[in-house]
C-alpha positions in Angstrom: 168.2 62.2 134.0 168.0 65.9 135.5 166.4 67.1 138.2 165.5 70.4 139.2 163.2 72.6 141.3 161.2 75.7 139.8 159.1 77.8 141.7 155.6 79.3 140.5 155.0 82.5 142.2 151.7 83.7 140.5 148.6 81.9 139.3 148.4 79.7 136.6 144.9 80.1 136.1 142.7 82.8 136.7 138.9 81.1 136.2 136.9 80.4 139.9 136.9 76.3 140.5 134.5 74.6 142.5 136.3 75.8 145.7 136.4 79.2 145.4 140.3 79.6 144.4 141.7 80.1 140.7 141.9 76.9 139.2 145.3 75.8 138.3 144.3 72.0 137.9 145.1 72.4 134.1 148.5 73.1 134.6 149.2 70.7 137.3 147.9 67.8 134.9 149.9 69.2 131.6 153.4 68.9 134.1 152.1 65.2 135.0 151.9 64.4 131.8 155.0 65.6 130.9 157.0 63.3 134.3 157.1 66.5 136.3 156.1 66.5 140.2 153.5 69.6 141.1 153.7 70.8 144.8 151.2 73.1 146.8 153.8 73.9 148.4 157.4 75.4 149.1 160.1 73.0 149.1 161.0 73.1 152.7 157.7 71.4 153.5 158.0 69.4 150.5 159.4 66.4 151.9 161.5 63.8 150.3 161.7 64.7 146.6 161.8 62.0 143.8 165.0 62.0 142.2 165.4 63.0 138.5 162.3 65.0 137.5 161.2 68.3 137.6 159.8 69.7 140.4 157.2 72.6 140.2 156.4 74.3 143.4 153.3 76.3 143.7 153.2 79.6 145.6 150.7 82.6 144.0 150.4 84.0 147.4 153.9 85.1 147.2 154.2 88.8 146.3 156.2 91.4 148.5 159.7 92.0 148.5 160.2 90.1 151.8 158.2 87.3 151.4 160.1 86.1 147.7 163.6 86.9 149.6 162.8 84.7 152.4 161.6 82.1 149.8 164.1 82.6 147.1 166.9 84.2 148.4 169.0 81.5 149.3 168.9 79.5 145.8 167.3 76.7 146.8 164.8 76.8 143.5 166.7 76.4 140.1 164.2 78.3 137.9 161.1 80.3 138.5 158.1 81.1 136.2 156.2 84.0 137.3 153.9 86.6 135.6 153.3 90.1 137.4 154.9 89.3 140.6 158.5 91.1 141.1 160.9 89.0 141.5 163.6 91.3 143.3 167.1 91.6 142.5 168.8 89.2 145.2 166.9 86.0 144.7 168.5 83.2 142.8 167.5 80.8 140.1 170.8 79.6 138.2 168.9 77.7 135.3 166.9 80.3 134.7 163.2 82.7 134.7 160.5 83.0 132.0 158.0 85.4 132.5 154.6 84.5 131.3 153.6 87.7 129.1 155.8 89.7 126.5 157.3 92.6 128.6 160.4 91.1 131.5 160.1 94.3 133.7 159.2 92.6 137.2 161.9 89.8 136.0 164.5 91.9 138.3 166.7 88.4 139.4 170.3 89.5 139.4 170.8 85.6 137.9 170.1 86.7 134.5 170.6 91.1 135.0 167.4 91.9 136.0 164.6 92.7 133.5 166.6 93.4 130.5 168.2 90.0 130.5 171.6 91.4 129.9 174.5 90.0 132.5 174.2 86.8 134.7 174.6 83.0 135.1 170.7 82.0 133.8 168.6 82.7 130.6 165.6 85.1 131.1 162.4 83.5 128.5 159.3 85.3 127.8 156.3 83.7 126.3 155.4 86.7 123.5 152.3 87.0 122.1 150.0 84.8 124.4 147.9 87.2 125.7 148.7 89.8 122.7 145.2 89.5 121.5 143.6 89.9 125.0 145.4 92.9 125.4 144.9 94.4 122.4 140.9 93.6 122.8 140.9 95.2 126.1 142.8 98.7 124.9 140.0 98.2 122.1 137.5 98.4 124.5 139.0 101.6 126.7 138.4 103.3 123.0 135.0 101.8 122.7 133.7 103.0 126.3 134.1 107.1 124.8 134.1 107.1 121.2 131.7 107.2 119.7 131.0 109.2 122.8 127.5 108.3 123.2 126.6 108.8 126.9 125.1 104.7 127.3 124.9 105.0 131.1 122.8 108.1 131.3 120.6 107.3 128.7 119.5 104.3 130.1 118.5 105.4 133.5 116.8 108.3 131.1 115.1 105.0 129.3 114.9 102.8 132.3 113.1 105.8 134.4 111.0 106.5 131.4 112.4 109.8 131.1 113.2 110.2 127.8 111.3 110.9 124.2 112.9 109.5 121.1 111.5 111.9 118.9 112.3 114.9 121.0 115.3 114.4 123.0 118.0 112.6 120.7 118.8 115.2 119.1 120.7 116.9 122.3 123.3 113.6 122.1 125.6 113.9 118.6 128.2 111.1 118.3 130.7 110.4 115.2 131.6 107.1 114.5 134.8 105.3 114.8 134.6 105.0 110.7 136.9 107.4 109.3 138.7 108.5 112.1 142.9 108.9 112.4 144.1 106.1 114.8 147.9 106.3 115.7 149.4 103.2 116.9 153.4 103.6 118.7 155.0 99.9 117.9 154.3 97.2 115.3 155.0 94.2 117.9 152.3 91.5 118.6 150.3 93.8 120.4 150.6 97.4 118.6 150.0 94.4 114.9 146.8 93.3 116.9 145.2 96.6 118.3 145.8 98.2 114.9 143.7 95.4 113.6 141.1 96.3 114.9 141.1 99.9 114.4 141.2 98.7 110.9 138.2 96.6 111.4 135.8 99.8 112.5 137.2 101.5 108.8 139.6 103.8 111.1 142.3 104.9 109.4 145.3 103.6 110.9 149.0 105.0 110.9 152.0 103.2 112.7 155.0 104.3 114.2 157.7 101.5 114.0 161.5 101.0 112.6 162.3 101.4 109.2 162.6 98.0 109.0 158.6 97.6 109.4 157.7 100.1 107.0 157.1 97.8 103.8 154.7 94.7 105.7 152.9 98.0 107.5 152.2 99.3 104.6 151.0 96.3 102.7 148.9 95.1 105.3 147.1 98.6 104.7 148.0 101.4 106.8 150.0 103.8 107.0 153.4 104.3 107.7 154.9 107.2 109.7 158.9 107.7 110.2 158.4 109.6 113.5 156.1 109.6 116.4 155.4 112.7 115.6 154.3 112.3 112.1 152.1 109.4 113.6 150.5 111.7 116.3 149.4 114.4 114.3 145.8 115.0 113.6 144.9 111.8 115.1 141.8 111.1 117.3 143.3 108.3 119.3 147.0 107.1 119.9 147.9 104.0 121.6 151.4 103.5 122.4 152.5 99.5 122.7 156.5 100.1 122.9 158.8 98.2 125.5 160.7 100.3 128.1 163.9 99.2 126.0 167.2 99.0 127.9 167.9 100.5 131.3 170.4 103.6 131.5 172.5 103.4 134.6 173.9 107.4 134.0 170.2 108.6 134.1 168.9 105.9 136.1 165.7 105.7 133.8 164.8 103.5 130.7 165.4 105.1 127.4 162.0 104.6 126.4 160.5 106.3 129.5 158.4 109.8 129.1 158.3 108.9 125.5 154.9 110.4 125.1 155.3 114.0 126.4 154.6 116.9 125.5 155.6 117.1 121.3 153.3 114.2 120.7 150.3 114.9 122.8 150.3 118.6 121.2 150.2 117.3 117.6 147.1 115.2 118.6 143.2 116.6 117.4 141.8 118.8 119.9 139.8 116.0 122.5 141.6 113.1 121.1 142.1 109.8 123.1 145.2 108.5 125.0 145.8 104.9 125.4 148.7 103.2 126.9 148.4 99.7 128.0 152.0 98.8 127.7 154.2 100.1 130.5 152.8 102.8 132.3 156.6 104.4 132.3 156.5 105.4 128.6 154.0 108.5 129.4 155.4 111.9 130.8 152.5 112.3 133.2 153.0 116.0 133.5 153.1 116.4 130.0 149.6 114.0 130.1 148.3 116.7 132.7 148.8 119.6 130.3 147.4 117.8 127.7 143.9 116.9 129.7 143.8 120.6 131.1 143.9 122.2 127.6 141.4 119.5 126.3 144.2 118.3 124.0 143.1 114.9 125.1 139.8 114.5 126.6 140.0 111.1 128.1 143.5 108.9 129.2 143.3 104.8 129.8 146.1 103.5 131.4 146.6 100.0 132.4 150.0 100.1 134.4 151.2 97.7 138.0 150.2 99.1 141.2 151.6 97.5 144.4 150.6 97.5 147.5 152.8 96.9 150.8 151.2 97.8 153.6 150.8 101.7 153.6 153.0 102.1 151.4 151.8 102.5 147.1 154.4 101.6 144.1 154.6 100.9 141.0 154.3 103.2 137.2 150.5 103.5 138.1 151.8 105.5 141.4 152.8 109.2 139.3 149.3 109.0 137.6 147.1 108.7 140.9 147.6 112.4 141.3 145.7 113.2 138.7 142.6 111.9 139.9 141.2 114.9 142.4 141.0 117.0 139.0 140.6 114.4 136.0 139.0 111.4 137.6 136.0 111.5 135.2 138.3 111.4 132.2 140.7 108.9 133.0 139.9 104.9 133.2 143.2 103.7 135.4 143.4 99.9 135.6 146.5 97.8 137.7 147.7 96.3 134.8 144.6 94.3 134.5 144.4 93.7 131.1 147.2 91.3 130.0 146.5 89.4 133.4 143.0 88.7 133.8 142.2 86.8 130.7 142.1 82.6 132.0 143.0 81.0 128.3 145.6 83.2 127.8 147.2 82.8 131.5 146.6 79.2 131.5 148.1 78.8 127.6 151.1 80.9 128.7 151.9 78.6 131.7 152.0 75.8 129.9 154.7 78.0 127.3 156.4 78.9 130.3 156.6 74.9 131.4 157.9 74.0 128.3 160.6 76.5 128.2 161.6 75.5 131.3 162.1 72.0 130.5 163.4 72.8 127.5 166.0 74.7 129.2 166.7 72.6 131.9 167.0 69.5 130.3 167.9 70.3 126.8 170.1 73.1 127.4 167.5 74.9 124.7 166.1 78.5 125.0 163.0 79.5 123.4 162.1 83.3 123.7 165.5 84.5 124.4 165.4 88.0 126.4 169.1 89.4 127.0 172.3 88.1 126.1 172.4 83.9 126.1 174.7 82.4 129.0 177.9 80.0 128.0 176.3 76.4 127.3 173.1 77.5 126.4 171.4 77.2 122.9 169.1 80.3 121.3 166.3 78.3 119.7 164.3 82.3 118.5 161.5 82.8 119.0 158.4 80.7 119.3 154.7 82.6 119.4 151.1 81.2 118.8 149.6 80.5 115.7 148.6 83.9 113.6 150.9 86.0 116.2 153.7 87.9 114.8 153.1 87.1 111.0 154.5 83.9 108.8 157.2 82.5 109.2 159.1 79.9 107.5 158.2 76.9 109.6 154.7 78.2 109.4 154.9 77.8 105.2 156.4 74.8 105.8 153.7 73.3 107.6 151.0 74.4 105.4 152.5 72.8 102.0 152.9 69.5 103.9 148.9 69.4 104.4 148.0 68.6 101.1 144.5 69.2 101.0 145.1 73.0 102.5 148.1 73.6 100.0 146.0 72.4 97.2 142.9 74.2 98.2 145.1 77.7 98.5 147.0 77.0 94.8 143.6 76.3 93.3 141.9 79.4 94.4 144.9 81.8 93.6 145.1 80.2 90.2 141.3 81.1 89.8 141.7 84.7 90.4 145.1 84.9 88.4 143.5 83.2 85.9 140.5 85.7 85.5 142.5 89.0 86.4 144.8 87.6 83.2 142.0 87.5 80.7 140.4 90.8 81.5 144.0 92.1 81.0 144.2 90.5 77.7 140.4 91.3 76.6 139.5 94.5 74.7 137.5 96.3 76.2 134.7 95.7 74.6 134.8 92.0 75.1 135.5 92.5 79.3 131.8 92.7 80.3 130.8 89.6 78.7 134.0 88.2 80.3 133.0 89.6 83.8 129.3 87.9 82.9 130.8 84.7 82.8 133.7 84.7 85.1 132.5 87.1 87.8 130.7 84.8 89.8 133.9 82.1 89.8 135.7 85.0 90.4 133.9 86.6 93.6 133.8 82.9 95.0 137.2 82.3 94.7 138.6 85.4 96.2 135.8 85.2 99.3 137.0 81.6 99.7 141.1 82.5 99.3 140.2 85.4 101.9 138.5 82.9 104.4 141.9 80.5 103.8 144.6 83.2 104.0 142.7 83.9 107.9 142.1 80.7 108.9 145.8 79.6 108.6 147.2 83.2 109.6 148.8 84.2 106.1 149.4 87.7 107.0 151.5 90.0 108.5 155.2 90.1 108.0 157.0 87.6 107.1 160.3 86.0 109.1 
């Protein structure tokens, strides 16, 4: 049997209970079930612990740099499981971290290296792709608020105020439609996949940025592929970067990845395009963003990037963009990293990841999510991301042709429209329309109903 004590130092769910307080209660039952021991506490006030579980010790309050060193800093917790709290270099957690969310930035334990994972005793685990979706919905959004750029909050006080004639006064308020326009995306992870998505869904024409190694599933999942950032960013309306900050370099004392959007990308946008970058609020060159809002190069910036807050005292990526504000203010939405971390299912879905990572660790010597470099007597299990998240994968196929009834159901509607493709390719010509008379109909049903399957059971994307 193993025992061990993990400390929870942000909410594990975000949704109002009946007392006022983010309700964790479905995380606390889901590590009862599983024979672990939740606390509402730290341990020193814990008590007498029950030998051989796990105990999970529950502290969201927690958040400056004093507050997690007086808690943490002595090893006294084996693991921690946090989500945008920074857990600072000098507290200890020898079995290990998982941070619930893709990017391990705030993961700063010397125990596993810091954020990148690389050096230390203890695995650093992420849980990828849990709140990919939410992310990507609320960076769709940002877009959504100014293009088209139809002023909605001055037209209905207009409206509401009765100050307004349809006939007469519409006319002063042109928009353009998403339809049609360029939209770059910067990365082809779970994110950048999903955000691009959706561009595709309001018929914009969407070009990616990734490695080589992407360029043939970006392409078949139709759009476009572009070699550099550069080719990506010209002549779009809209770019939206989803990159990590990639590794930390100790000679420049900066990530590789930061100011990656600067002043050769933003110039190659359309004249009043949109800037997105929900990611890390590092990989923008802020002065180059300034240049680009004072030409009218861009017309409107959304960042979402952490902004903490001890005492007096501001920190944090958000902190170099503030100072654009007294001029821009109207054209920039800033939000504290909000939108990976508000979402409740996604939060409460990741803790439970996070849980079972931790166990699987702890116990099992097993590590799901791997970030950094695996410590001696540890096993790298890959990866392990929610259903329709980072395309199919083997396991994935597997599953599917063990359901008989869904592996049928997808042979028989293939072999439909293979079948009917196959004799219009052997017809004349003159014999296809009464082919297309008959068949058509099967046809059409077939390929709605193979479309509905190949969605339903998340049959796209690339595969791994």
């Amino acid at each position: 049997m193993t025992s061990a004590n993990i400390l929870i130092c942000d909410f594990v769910g975000l949704r109002f209970g009946a007392d006022g307080n983010p309700d964790h209660s479905e995380v606390k039952a889901y590590i009862e079930a599983k024979g672990g021991v939740f606390h509402q506490t730290g341990i020193a006030k814990a008590g007498a612990l029950d030998p051989d579980r796990l105990h999970f010790f529950y502290l969201p309050q927690l958040s400056t740099r004093d507050e997690l060193l007086a808690e943490a800093g002595d090893g006294r917790y084996d693991a921690v499981i946090a989500a945008a709290t920074f857990i600072p270099a000098e507290t200890r957690f020898r079995l290990g971290g998982v941070r619930i969310g893709a990017g391990t930035g705030n993961m700063g334990s010397a125990s596993w290296g810091g954020g990148s994972g690389e050096g230390g005793e203890a695995p650093l685990m992420n849980t990828p792709g849990i709140n990919s979706r939410a992310t990507a919905q609320m960076a769709m959004k940002a877009l959504l608020k100014v293009r088209p750029n139809l002023p909605v909050d001055k037209l209905n006080i207009l409206v509401a105020g009765g100050q307004f004639d349809t006939g007469k006064d519409l006319r002063h308020y042109p928009t353009e439609k998403l339809e049609g326009k360029r939209l770059a995306v910067i990365g082809y992870g779970n994110i950048g996949r999903e955000f691009a998505r959706l561009g595709q869904a309001f018929g914009m024409r969407v070009t990616i940025h990734a490695r080589f190694r992407h360029h043939k599933w970006i392409e078949a999942e139709g759009f476009d592929y572009a070699q550099t950032m550069e080719d990506a960013a010209r002549g779009a309306d809209a770019l939206s970067v989803h990159l990590g900050l990639g590794p930390f370099d100790a000679g420049q004392q900066r990530y590789t990845n930061a100011g990656l959007i600067g002043d050769e990308v933003l110039s190659l946008l359309n004249h009043g395009a949109v800037l997105i970058n929900y990611d890390r609020g590092e990989l923008v060159d802020v002065a180059a963003l300034e240049r680009a809002l004072a030409s009218g190069r861009v017309s409107h910036a959304a960042i979402d990037a952490d902004l903490f807050k001890d005492g007096s005292t501001l920190s944090g990526p958000m902190l170099p963009y503030l100072r654009l504000v007294e001029a821009y203010g109207q054209r920039l939405e800033l939000l504290p990293h909000a939108a990976a971390d508000t979402d409740h299912p996604s939060r409460v879905a990741g803790a439970k990841q996070a849980v079972d990572q931790i166990y699987a660790a702890i116990v099992e010597h097993r590590v799901h999510n791997l970030k950094g470099s695996l410590p001696p007597g540890f096993l790298d299990m890959g990866a392990k991301v929610p259903p329709g998240i980072g395309g199919i994968t083997s396991r994935h196929l597997a599953a599917l042709a063990a359901d008989q009834p869904v592996a049928a159901d997808l042979a028989r509607s293939g072999a439909l429209i293979a079948a009917f493709w196959e004799r219009l390719l052997a017809a004349p010509e003159q014999e296809r329309p009464a082919l297309i008379a008959s068949g058509g109909e099967t046809f059409a049903e077939a390929a709605n109903h193979l479309s509905t399957l190949l969605r339903t059971h998340h049959l796209s994307g690339p595969f791994s």
